[in-house]
N, C-alpha and C positions, 0 to 999 in steps of 0.2 A: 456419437454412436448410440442406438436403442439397445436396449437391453429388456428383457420381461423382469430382470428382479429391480424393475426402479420402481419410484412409487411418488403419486401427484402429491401426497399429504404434508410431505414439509413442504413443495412446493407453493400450494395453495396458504399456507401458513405464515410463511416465510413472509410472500406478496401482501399478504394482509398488513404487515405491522410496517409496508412501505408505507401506509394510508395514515400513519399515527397510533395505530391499534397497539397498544401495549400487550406482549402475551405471557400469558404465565403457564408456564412445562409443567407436564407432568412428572417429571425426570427433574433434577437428585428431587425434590418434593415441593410441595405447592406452597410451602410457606417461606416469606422472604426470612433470608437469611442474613442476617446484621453483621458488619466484618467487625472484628475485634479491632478495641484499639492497641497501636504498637505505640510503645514508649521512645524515644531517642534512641536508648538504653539497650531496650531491646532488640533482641538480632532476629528479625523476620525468620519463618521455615518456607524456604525458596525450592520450588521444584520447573521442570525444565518439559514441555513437549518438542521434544526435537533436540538432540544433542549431541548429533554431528553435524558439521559444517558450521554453517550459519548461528545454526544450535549451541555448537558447543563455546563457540567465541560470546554466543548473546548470556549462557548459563557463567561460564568466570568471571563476566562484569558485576555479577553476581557475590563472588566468591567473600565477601564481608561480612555475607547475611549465612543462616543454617542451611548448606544443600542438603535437601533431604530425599528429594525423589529422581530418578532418571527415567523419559520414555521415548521409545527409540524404537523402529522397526529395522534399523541394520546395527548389529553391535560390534561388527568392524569397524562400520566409520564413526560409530560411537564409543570407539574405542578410548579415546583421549579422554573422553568429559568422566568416564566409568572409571579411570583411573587418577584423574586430578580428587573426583570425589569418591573416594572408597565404602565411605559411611552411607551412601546414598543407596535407597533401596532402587531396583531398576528394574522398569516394564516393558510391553512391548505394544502396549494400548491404551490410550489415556484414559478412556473410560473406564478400563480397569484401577489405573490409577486414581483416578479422583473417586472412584466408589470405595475404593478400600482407605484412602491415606485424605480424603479432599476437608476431611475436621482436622487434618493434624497440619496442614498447607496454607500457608497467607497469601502468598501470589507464585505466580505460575508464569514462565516466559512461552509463548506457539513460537516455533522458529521451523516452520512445516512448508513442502510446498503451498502456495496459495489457495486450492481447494480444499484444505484441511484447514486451515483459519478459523474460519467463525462458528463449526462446530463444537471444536476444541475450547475456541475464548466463552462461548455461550455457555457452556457445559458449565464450566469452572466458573464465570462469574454468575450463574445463578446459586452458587455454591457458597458465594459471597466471599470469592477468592481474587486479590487484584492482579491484573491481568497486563505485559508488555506482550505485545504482538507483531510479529515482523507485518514491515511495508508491502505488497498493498496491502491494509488493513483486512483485506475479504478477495473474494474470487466473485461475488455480485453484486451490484444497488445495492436489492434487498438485504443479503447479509448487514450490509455496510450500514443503513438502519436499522434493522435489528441487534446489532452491537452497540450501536450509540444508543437508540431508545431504553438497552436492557442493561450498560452501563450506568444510565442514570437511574433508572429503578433501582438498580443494587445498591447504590451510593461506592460502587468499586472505587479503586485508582487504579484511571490508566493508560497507556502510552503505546503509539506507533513507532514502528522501527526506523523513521525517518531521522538517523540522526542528526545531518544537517541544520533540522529545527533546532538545536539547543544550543546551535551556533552562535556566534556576536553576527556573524554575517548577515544573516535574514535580519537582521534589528537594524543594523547599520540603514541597509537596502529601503526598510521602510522608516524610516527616519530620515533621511534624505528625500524620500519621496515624497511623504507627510510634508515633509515642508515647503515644497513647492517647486524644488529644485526644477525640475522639466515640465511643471506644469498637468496638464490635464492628460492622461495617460488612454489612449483610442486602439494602442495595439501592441501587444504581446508577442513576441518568438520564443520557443521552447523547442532544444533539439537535444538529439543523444545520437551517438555512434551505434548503440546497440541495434540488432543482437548481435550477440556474440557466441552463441549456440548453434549445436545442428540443428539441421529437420526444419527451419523455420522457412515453409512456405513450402512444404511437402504436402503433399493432398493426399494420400495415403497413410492407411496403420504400418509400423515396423513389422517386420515378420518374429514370430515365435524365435525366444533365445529358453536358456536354462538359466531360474535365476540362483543370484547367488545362495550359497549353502545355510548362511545364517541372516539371509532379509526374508523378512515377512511382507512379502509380494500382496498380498489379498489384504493386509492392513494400512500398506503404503498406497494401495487406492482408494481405501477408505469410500470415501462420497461419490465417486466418479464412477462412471459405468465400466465395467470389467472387461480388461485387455490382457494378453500374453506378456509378461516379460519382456522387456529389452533395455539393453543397456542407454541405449535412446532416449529411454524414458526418463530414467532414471541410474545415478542419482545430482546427475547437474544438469542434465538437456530439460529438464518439462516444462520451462520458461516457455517454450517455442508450441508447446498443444495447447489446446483450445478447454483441454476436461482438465489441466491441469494448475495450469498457470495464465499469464497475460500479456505473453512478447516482451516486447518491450518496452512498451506505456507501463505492464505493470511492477517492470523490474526498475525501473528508470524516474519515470513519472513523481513519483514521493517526493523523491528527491527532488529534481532537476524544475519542478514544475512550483514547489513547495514556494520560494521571496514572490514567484510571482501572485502565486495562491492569497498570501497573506497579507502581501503589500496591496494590491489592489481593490483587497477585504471582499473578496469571492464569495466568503460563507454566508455574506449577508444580500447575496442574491436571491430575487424571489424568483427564479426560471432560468433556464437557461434553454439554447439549442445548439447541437454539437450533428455535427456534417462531414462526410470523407471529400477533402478537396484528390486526391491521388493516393491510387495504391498499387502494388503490383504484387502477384502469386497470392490472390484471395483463393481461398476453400476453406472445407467447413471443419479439415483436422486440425491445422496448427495456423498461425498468426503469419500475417505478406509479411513478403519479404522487405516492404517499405510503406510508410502510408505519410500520406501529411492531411492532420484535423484539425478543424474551424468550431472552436469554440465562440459563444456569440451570447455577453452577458448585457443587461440592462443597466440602466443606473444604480448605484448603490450608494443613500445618502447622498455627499457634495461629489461624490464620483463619475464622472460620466460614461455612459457604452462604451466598451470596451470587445475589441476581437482577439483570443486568446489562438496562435498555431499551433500545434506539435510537430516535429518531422523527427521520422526515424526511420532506418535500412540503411542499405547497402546491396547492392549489385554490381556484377562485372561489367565492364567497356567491353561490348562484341568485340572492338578493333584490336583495344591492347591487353584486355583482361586483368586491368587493371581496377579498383576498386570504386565506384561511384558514390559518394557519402549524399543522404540529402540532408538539406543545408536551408534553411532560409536566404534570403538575397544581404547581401549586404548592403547595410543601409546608407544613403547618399551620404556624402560624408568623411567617411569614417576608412582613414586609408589601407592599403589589401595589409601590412604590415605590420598593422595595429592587430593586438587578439580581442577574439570576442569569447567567453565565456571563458573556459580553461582549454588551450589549444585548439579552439575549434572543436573536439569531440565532444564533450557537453557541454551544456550554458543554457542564459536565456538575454534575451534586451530585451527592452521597454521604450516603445517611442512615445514622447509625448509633445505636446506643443511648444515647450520651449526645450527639448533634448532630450539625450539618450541615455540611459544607463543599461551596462553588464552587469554580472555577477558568470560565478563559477557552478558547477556541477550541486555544491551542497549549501550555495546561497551565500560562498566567501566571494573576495574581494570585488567589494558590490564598487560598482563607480564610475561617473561620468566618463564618456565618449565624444568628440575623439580623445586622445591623452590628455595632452596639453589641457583641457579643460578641469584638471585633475589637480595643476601647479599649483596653482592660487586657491583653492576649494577648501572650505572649511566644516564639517561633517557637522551637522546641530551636535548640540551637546544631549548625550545620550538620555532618554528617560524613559525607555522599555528594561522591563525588568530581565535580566542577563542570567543565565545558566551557570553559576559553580563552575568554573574547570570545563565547560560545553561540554560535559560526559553526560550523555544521553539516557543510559542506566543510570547512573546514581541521582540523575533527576527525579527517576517515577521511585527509587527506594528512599529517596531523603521526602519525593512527596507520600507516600503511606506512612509514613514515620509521622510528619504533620500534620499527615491528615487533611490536607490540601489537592487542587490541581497540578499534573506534569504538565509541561509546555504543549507538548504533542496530544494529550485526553481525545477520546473517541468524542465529545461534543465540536473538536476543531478536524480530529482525522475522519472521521465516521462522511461527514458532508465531503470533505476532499478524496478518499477514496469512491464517493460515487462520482463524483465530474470525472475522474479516473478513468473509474471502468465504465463509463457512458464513451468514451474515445473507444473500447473494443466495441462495445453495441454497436456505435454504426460502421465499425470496420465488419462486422461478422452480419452484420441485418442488409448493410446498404441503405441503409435509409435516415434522412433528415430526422432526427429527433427532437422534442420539445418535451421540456419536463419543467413541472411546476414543483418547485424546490417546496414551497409550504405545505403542499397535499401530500408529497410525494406519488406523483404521477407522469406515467408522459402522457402528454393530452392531444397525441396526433395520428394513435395508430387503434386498431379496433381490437386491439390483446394487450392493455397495458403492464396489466400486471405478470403477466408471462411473459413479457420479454425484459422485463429485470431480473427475472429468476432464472432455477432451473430445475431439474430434476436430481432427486438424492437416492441413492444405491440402498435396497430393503437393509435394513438396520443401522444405517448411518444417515436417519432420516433430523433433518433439523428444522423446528427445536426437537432436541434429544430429550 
């Protein structure tokens, strides 16, 4: 949707520091900000963007350290987190928060729809505040490097909401790989049942509702161009729009995509190009209602090319109205009564030249296909370093304590949220993309830097 109150200047800013352009805000101020050390000892002052739903579960993993801030545009459904923490002072705008409270703040969890992300993370860690950020790490590319590039400027700590990652399962998965088990790895499946939401694959705006009495409507769209109220929108459907969220590559993806990301050492791709093999109910509001994409990486190291799928949707059987999941094929092999990932509804396999391996939805029980090949199998003896307890928070809070990297740091999510959201680019563009992972560019279309960005709504222009 156009709107006259957007504005090209974070736009153009934004695309810039895809290039490596380091940028430095004039917002909270121009001088870096050095984060305090925290002792063992010390109990961090933990504040929260977002602290209903998602929000309020990601703020109690918290609940060891000082709550001291709440910000929240509904304090209905912010109801729980306002009451678990009483002491907590509570806003309605992060910006207000971090200008009033952001010296008194050591890290900060975003638990925001996806287009409010990297304004919020950007804001706080130039503030020199470390930063856990729900999955997908951003709502564009550019975001996604300018979080990574402005993470390591700050020297923050910090962490994506994929918790998965701090699993034993993703270690497992490339440690068996690593060793040779299947050999030389040529191609990937990665599926999800999602969505699970309305609207997804509506080609029209909702019509005008009344919003509720105590949500700040005009702050919960924040970045995104200004629309009417609807329950639609908000506060669980906006997975399925385009200004808001990312279908379900970007509810899913993090996760479900993560052993393979990591096992096959994706990050240290110099390019990539990503393709719509099928889709169906494309428009320009919300995310089809099914799509299946071709990722297509080069060597990496002793790795060889590799072709990376997604599939996800669902539609009705004209005949029986019954529900069509798409699925990759099942691979020769591998019989219909054997599972592949976790019931069929997420997963991913791995063919390689000498066999196959699964894994489940969050990168658990990773392991040779068909069964039987499972009997006699003996797992290398482990030597990746392993997650405490695989609790995903107390990972990035025991890592700011040390003063160390979390498992998931924006130098390992930053790169994997852009292969991410390059799966929407060419569901929403249509077109073959080519991006040179080192420049950060795509190098095949005549607008490169505008089509990883977007436009931002007058006063929620980023950098802020």
């Amino acid at each position: 949707m156009s709107n006259s109150n957007m504005t090209r200047r974070a736009f153009l800013a934004t695309t810039t520091t895809t290039a490596g352009v380091v940028l430095t805000a004039a917002k909270p101020n121009d001088a870096k900000v050095v984060p305090g050390k925290i002792s063992p000892n010390e109990k961090l002052n933990v504040a929260a963007i977002g602290a209903g739903g998602k929000g309020g579960g990601d703020i109690w993993n918290c609940r060891r350290e000082n709550i001291v801030a709440l910000c929240d545009v509904d304090w209905v459904r912010a109801g729980k987190a306002a009451d678990q923490f009483k002491d907590a002072k509570q806003f309605n705008d992060y910006r207000n928060m971090l200008d009033e409270m952001g010296d008194k703040i050591d890290a900060c969890t975003v638990s925001t729809p996806d287009h409010t992300h990297a304004p919020a993370a950007y804001r706080a860690m130039k503030m020199g505040i470390h930063v856990y950020v729900q999955k997908p790490l951003t709502h564009t590319v550019a975001e996604a490097r300018l979080l990574a590039n402005t993470a390591k400027e700050m020297d923050v700590v910090t962490q994506m909401g994929n918790q998965g990652h701090s699993g034993d399962g993703v270690r497992d998965l490339c440690e068996m790989l690593w060793s040779g088990v299947i050999g030389q790895v040529r191609e990937a499946h990665v599926w999800t049942h999602r969505p699970v939401w309305a609207n997804q694959g509506r080609d029209t705006p909702l019509e005008s509702q009344i919003q509720p009495e105590k949500m700040d409507w005009d702050r919960w769209i924040g970045t995104a161009p200004w629309r009417p109220y609807n329950k639609g929108y908000a506060p669980h459907d906006w997975r399925a729009w385009q200004d808001f969220g990312g279908g379900a590559l970007g509810d899913m993806a993090c996760h479900i995509m993560d052993p393979v990301y990591m096992s096959l050492k994706l990050v240290e791709a110099p390019s990539f190009t990503v393709e719509v093999i099928e889709q169906k109910g494309v428009n320009s509001e919300t995310f089809p209602i099914m799509s299946t994409i071709k990722y297509s990486f080069p060597k990496r190291g002793d790795m060889e090319p590799v072709d990376v799928y997604w599939y996800d949707g669902h539609w009705p059987d004209p005949k029986s109205g019954e529900e069509i999941y798409n699925r990759p094929k099942r691979p020769a092999g591998i019989p219909d009564d054997q599972e592949l990932g976790d019931s069929n509804a997420n997963g991913s396999y791995l063919i390689g030249d000498k066999g196959i391996m699964t894994e489940g939805e969050y990168g658990g029980r990773a392991r040779l296909m068909p069964d039987e090949k499972m009997k006699d199998y003996k797992k290398p003896d482990p030597w990746l370093d392993r997650v405490p307890k695989e609790d995903h928070a107390l990972d990035w809070l025991d890592a700011i304590h040390a003063g160390k990297k979390s498992c998931s740091d924006f130098s390992y999510a930053g790169p994997f949220t852009e292969m991410v959201n390059f799966g929407n680019l060419v569901v929403k563009s249509g077109k073959k993309l080519h991006w040179d992972n080192v420049k950060g560019e795509v190098t095949n279309v005549d607008n490169p830097a505008e089509i990883v960005s977007k436009e931002y709504r007058k006063s929620w222009e980023l950098p802020c």
